[in-house]
C-alpha positions as CSV (number, residue, x, y, z in Angstrom):
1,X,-47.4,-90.1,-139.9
2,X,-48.0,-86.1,-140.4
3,X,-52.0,-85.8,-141.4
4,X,-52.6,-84.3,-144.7
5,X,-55.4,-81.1,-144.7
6,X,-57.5,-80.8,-147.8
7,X,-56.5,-78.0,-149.5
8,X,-59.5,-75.5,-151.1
9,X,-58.8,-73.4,-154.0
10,X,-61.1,-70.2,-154.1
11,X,-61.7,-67.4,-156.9
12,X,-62.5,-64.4,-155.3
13,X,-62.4,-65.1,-151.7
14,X,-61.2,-61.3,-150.7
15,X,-65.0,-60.5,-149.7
16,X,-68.5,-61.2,-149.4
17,X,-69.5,-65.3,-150.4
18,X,-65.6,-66.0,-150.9
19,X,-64.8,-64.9,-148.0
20,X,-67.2,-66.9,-146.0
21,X,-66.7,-69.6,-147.2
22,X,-63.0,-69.7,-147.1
23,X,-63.7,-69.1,-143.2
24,X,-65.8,-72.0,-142.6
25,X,-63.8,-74.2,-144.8
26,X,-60.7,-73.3,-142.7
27,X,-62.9,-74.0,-139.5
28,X,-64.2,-77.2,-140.8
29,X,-60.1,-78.1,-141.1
30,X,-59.5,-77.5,-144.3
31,X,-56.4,-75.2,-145.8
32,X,-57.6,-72.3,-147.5
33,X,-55.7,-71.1,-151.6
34,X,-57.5,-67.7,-152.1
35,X,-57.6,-64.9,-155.1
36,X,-58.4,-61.7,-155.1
37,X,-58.6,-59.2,-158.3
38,X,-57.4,-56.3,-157.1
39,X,-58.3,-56.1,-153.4
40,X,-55.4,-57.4,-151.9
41,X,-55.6,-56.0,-148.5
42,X,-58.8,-57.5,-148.2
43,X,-57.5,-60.9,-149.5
44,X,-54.9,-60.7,-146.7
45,X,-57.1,-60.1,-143.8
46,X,-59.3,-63.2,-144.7
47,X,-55.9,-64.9,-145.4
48,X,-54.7,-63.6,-141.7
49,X,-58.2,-64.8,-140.1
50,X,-57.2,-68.5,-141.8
51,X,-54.2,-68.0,-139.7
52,X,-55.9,-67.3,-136.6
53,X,-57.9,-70.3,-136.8
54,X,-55.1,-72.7,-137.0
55,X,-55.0,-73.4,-141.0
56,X,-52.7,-73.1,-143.4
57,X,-53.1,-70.7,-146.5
58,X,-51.8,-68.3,-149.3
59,X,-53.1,-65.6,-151.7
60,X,-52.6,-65.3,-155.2
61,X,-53.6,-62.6,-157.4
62,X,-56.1,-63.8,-160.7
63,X,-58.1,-61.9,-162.8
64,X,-60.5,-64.6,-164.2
65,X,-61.6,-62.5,-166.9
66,X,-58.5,-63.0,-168.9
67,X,-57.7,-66.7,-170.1
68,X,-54.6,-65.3,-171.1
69,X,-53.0,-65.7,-167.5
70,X,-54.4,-68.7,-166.6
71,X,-51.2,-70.2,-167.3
72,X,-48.9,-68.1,-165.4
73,X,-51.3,-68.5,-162.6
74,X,-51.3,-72.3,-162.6
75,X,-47.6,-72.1,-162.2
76,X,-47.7,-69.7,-159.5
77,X,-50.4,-71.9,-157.7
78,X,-48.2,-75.3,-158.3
79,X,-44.8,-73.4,-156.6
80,X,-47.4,-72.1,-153.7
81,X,-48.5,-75.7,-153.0
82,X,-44.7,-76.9,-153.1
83,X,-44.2,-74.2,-151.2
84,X,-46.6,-74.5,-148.5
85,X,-47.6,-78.1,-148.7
86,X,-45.2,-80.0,-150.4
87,X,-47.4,-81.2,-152.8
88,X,-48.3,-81.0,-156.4
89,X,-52.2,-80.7,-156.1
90,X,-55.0,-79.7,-154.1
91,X,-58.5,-81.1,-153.0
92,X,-61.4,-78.6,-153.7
93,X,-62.1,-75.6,-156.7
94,X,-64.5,-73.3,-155.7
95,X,-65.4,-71.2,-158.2
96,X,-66.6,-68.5,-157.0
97,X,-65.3,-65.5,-158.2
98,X,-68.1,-62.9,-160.0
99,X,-69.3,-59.6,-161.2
100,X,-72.8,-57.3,-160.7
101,X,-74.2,-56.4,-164.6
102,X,-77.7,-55.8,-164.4
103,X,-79.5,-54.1,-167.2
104,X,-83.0,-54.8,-168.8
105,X,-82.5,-56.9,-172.1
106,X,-82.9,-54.5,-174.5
107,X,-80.6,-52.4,-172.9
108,X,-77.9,-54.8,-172.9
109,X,-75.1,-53.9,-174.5
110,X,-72.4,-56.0,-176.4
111,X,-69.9,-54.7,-174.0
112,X,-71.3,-55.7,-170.7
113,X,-72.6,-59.1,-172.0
114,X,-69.0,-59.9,-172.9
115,X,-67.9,-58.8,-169.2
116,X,-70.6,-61.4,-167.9
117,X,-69.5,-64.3,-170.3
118,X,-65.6,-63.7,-169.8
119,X,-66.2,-63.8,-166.1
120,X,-68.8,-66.2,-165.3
121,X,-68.7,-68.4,-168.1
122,X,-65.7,-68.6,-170.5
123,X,-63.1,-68.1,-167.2
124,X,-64.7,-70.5,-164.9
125,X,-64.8,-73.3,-168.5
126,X,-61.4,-72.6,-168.9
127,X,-59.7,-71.5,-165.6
128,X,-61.0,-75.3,-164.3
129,X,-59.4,-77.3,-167.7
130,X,-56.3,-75.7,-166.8
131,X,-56.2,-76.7,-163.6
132,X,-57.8,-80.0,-164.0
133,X,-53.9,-81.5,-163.4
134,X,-53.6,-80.1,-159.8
135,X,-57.2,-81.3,-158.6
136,X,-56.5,-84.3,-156.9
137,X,-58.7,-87.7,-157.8
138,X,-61.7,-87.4,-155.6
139,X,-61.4,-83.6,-155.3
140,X,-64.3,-81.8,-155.9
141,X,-65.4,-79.0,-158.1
142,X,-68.1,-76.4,-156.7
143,X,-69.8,-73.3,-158.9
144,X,-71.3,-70.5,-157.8
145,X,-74.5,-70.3,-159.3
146,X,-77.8,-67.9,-158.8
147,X,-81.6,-68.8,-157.7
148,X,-82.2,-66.7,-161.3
149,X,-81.7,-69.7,-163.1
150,X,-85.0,-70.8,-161.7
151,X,-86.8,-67.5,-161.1
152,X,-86.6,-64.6,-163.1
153,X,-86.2,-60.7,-161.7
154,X,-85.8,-58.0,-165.0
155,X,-82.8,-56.9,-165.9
156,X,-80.8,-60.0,-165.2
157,X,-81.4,-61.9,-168.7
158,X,-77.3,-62.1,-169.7
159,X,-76.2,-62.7,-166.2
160,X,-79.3,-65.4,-165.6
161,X,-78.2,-67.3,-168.8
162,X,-74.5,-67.3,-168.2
163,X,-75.2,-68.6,-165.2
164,X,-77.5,-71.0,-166.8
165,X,-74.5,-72.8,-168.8
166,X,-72.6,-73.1,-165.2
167,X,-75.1,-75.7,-164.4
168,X,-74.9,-77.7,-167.7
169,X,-71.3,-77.4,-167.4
170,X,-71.0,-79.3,-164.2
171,X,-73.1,-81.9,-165.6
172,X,-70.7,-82.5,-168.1
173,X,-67.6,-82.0,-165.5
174,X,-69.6,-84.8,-163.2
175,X,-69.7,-87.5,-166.1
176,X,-66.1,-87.1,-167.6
177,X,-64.8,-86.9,-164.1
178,X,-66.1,-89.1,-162.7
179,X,-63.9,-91.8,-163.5
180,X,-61.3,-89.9,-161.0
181,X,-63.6,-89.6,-158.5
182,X,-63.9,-86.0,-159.0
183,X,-67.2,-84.0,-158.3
184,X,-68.8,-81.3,-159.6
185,X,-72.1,-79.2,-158.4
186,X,-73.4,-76.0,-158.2
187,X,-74.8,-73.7,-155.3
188,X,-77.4,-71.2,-156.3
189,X,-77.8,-68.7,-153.8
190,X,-80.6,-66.4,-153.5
191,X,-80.7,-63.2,-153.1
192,X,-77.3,-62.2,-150.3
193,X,-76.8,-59.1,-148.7
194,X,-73.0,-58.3,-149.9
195,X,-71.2,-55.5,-151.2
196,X,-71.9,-58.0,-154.5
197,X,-75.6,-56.7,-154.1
198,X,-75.0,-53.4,-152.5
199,X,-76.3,-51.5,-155.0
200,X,-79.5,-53.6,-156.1
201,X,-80.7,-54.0,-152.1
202,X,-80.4,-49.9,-152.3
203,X,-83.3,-49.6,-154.6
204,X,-86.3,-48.3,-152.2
205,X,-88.4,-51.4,-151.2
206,X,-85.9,-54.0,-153.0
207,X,-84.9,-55.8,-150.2
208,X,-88.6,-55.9,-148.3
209,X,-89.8,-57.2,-151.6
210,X,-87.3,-59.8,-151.8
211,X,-87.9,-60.5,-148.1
212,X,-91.5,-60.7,-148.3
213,X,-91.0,-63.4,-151.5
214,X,-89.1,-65.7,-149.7
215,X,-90.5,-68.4,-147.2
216,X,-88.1,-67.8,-144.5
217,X,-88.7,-63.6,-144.4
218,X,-85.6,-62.3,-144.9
219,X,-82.7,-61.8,-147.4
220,X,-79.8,-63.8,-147.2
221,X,-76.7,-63.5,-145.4
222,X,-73.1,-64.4,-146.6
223,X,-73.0,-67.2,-143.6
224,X,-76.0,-68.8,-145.1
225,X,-73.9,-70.1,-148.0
226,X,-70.3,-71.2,-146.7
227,X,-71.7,-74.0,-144.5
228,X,-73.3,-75.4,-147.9
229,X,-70.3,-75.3,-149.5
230,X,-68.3,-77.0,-147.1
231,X,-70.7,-79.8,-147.3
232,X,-70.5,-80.3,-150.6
233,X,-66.5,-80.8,-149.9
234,X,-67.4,-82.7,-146.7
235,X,-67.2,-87.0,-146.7
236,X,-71.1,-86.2,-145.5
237,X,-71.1,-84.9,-149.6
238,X,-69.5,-87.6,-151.3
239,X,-72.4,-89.0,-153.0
240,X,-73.6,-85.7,-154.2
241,X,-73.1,-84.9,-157.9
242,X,-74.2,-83.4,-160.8
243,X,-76.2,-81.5,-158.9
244,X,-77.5,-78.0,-158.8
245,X,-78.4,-77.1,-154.6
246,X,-79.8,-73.8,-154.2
247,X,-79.8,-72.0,-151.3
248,X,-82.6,-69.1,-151.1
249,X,-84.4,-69.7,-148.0
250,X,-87.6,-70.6,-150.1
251,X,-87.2,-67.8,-152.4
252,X,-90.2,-67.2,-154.8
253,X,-91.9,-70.7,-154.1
């Protein structure tokens, strides 16, 4: 009898915590769905590395800003798992995908608190309904979240707060899923040096203040977060749920 891989679905896994994670999923035996924005060269390096390590993968284009294709997108992804797999689901939604708006609150505008909500709130509420009929019963749901939730740094108010409503939301993914077995979490990194964070960790002692606030003395790295990830898809995570797991080092203790 052929073995059956799990099969991890991930929003923006072109680059930086996406990417990552993808990787160590695919070395921890699981095949790899990625989507990328508008960087598809980079999604199909990471989608060639996948290769190279013996998995199975595609790469679909998803903006999940706009609710409007989430439709079209779920078709595409249920011909690419006929496709590829021969099946009509998949194991693990990671969602990952996210934007950089920082700006003190009473600077926010209208404009960029609607680009943080369609991204990191409304897409990820509504990207996983419409989806909820390919993840298979005891599949699991992971959300990026952010150490902000718990500490607060100036000038991230909207992004903080939509963020925030992630980690309700997978309480109340955890409970009505859990009758299929499903589970739901989220991962709050600290602060990670990626091209996400470019720009902030260029601000002149930014990063030595970050890394001088956290217990392990350094900023975070993109390989500091896929391993947790994969756990939380791993049998060792099975009986984790509901829950919000942050990964800062110690950040801000």
């Amino acid at each position: 009898m052929r073995h059956i891989h799990k099969i991890a679905l991930i929003t923006g896994g072109s680059r930086g915590l996406g990417r990552n994670t993808a990787l160590k999923l695919a070395r921890d035996g699981a095949d790899v769905i990625l989507t990328y924005r508008e960087r598809k060269v980079e999604g199909e390096a990471v989608l060639a590395e996948i290769t190279r390590l013996g998995r199975n993968g595609a790469l679909l284009q998803l903006d999940v800003a706009q609710t409007a294709g989430f439709e079209p997108f779920a078709q595409k992804l249920s011909s690419a798992l006929e496709a590829g797999w021969q099946r009509r689901d998949f194991d693990f939604l990671i969602n990952n995908a996210g934007i950089d708006v920082s700006a003190p609150f009473a600077e926010t505008s209208e404009e960029k608190f609607d680009q943080l909500f369609n991204v990191h709130f409304r897409g990820v509420f509504f990207l996983t309904q419409k989806l909820l009929p390919l993840i298979a019963n005891q599949g699991r749901i992971v959300c990026t979240s952010t150490g902000l939730t718990r500490f607060a740094i100036p000038g991230y108010a909207a992004y903080a707060s939509m963020k925030g409503a992630i980690e309700v939301f997978i309480k109340y993914l955890a409970k009505e899923l859990g009758p299929r077995g499903i589970t739901a979490n989220t991962v709050a990194p600290g602060a990670i040096e990626t091209d996400f964070t470019r720009a902030t960790l260029a601000h002149p002692g930014a990063k030595e203040f970050l890394a001088s606030n956290t217990a392990l003395g350094r900023v975070g790295v993109p390989e500091d977060i896929g391993g947790v990830i994969s756990f939380l898809c791993s049998a060792e995570g099975r009986w984790v749920n509901a829950q919000r797991l942050e990964a800062s080092g110690g950040m801000f203790l």
